[in-house]
C-alpha positions, 0 to 999 in steps of 0.5 A, a space after each residue: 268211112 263216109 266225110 260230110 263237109 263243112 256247111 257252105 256259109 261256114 266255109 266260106 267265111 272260114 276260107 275268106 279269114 284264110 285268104 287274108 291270112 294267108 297274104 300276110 305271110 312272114 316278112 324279113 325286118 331287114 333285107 328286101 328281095 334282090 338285095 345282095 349281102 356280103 360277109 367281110 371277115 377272117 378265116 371264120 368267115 372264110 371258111 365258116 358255115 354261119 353265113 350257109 346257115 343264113 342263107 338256108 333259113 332265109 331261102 326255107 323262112 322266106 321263099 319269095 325272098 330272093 338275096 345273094 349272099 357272098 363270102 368275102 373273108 379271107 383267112 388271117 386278114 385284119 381290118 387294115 387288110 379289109 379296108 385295102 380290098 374294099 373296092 375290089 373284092 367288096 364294093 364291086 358287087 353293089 352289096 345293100 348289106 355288109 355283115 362285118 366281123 374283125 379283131 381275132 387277127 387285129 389283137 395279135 394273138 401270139 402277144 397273149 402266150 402265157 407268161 408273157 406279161 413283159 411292159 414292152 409286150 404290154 405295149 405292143 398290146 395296147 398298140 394293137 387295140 389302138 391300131 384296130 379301132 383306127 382301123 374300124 373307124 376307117 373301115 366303117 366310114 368307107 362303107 357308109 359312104 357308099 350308102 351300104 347297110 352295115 351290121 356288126 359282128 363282134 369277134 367270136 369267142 377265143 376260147 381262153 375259158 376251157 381246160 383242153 390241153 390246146 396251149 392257152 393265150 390267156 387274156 386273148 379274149 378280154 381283147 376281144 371284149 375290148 374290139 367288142 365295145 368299141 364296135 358297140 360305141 361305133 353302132 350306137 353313133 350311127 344308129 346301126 345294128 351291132 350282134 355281140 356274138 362274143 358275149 352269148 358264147 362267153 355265156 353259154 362258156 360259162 353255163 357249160 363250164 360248171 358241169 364240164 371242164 373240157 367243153 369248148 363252143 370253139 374248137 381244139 384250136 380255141 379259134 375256128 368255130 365247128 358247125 356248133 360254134 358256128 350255128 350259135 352265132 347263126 342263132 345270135 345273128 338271126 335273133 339280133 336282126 330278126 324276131 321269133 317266127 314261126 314256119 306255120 301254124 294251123 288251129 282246129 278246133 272242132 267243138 266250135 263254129 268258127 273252128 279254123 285258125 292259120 298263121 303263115 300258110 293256107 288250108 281249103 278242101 277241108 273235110 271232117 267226120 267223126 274219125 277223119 280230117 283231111 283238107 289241103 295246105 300251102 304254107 308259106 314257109 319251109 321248116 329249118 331242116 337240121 342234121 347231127 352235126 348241130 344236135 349239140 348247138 340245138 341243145 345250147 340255143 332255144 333255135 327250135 322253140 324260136 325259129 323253128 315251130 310248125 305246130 298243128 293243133 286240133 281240139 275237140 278230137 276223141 280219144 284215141 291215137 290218130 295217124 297224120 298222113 301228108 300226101 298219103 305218106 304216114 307221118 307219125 302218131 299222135 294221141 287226141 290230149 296231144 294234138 289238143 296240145 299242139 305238135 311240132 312237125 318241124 322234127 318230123 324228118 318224113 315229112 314232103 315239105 321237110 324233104 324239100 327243106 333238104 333239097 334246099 339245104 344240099 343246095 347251100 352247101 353246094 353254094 358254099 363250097 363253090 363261093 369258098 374255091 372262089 375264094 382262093 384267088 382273093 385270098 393269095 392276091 390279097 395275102 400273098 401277092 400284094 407285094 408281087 410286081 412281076 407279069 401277070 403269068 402263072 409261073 411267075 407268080 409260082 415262083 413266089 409262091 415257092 419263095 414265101 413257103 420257104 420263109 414260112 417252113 416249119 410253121 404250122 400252117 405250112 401245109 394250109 398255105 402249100 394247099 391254098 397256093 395249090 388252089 389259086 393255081 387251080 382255080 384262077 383259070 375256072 373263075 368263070 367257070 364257077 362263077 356261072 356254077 355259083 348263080 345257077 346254085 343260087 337259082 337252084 335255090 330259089 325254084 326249089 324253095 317253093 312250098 307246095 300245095 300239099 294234102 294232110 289227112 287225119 285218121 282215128 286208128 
């Protein structure tokens, strides 16, 4: 089949409207390159994967973007227990950002077990709300002083709405409501950035209830966040700091002169018959690369249609189907009213750049499982060596380790404790060690995130 190319004067005025475009790529409104953003919380921030969902979209939306996220949560703490870590395990690292997420542990869930709506129990619970914003006042006077952009994170949902057969601490979540519009009042006095991730789960709680009585956006414990309550809030994060954006987007419309329109990418080379496109394309974006462990949470959240659109539309096309081929590998097939209309390849999973976007992703996790064995030290030292005064020698401090276990037999986190004192013994003397590892992930991510100049090619069946 024999391509004629674009007349010389057309090209080269489509080729200078692209090369403007194309410097104007998609800009983060919040975080700058070489900024470090710290994530203060509890367990769910801890263990959690919405920060590794952050990282994946920053490192795939903003290539050139270079940030280091690191985890500073730590399972059962407070915001007391925050502020005493502050300058050790906070503030050492020089973060420009801190997203900070307290309450599920401030209320004191065991005061809400059902049945118990004694006033002395009562008490204890006004007692507690009034401990927590006393202690978020502090809190955020402490980071602000450092010059340090703070962005709030109302506590995520306690599922006390779901029929599971999980025992119910009913009213633990208006408590939760209550942590949330003090946070609000504090954002607002200081102009700052506040996401209210217990409201949209409460919403979409309350969406999914009407049609299933055991749907739960939490967990079995009704605490922990899975993957889906945790892409929820990634959503909700994203949505309050950032606008919809787009991974790329070409428009070609070939019943007019000026036919070629691009956001977020670049295409040169650009050949055309009556039956065949081809040009080449960098774009400036990768595209969120998913898998089945959030198909429940893409169901939930609009994620796709806001943040997640790499569109190529073509008018003008004959009719009939056409195959899409992207660095000679068939991509899919897709019929002239189609292509007319517009088609999403973020979904297509085949394509070189969304293999790319999963190499990334490997990447985060690795990051995030790494930063989390890191984490075990931070989490005995401060939770259950606060009170140690012997040597700083392994047995001594196994000793108490063994002391603590024995207060806490028969309770059901026996075990979790058990493994992570089991964990500190292992991980302290690798601190380094894997400290290394983490950087060398995190500029791993950062070579690999690079999109590439990649060759598209269209062709009428």
């Amino acid at each position: 089949m024999r391509r004629f190319l674009i007349s010389f004067c057309v090209l080269t005025h489509v080729f200078l409207g692209l090369q403007k475009l194309s410097a104007q790529e998609e800009t983060s409104k919040i975080f700058e390159s070489g900024d470090t953003v710290c994530f203060l919380g509890d367990s769910i921030t801890h263990g959690g994967q919405f920060h590794e969902f952050l990282q994946l979209f920053y490192a795939t939306r903003y290539p050139n973007l270079k940030l280091t996220f690191l985890n500073c949560g730590i399972s059962g703490d407070n915001a007391e227990g925050m502020i005493h870590r502050l300058d050790k395990d906070v503030f050492i690292h020089n973060p420009s950002h801190v997203f900070l997420m307290t309450g599920m542990n401030d209320v004191i869930r065991t005061l809400y077990f059902e049945g118990k709506a004694l006033d002395e129990i009562i008490e204890k619970r006004k007692i507690a709300l009034s401990n927590y914003k006393l202690n978020m006042d502090e809190l955020t006077k402490k980071i602000e002083a450092k010059a340090i952009t703070p962005i709030y994170l109302t506590p995520s949902l306690y599922d006390q709405y779901s029929k599971i057969e999980q025992k119910n601490n009913m009213g633990c979540n208006d408590a939760l409501i209550e942590c949330s519009t003090h946070l609000k009042k504090i954002a607002k006095q200081r102009n700052s950035t506040v996401v209210d991730l217990n409201s949209s789960m409460k919403h979409i709680m309350e969406r999914e209830l009407q049609n299933d009585s055991l749907f739960t956006i939490v967990g079995k414990d009704r605490v922990h966040p899975k993957s889906t309550g945790h892409f929820v809030m990634f959503y909700e994060i994203i949505s309050t700091i950032e606008s919809p954006s787009i991974v790329s987007e070409i428009s070609i419309d070939l019943n007019q002169d000026n036919f070629t329109e691009t956001k977020n990418c670049m295409i040169n080379n650009f050949e055309f018959s009556s039956d065949d496109i081809s040009f080449n394309c960098v774009q400036n974006s990768l595209p969120f690369p998913t898998n089945k462990g959030i198909d429940k949470a893409l169901s939930l959240v609009p994620f796709e249609n806001d943040f997640n659109k790499e569109i190529l539309q073509i008018k003008g096309l004959k009719n009939g189907k056409y195959n899409l081929f992207i660095q000679d590998i068939f991509i899919h097939s897709y019929s002239a009213e189609q292509l007319k209309s517009g088609v999403n390849l973020s979904t297509q999973v085949n394509t070189p750049q969304y293999k790319q976007a999963l190499d990334v992703m490997k990447l985060c996790e690795d990051y995030r499982k790494t930063s989390y064995q890191l984490r075990a030290v931070p989490f005995m030292e401060y939770k259950y060596l606060r009170d140690y005064s012997g040597d700083n020698q392994l047995q001594g401090k196994q000793i108490h380790f063994n002391k603590k276990l024995k207060a806490i037999e028969g309770k059901p986190y026996h075990n979790y404790i058990k493994k992570s004192m089991d964990a500190y013994v292992e991980t302290l003397p690798k601190q380094d060690s894997l400290n290394k590892q983490l950087r060398q992930v995190e500029n791993a991510i950062y070579k690999k995130n690079k999109p590439k100049i990649l060759e598209w090619r269209l062709t009428r069946r």
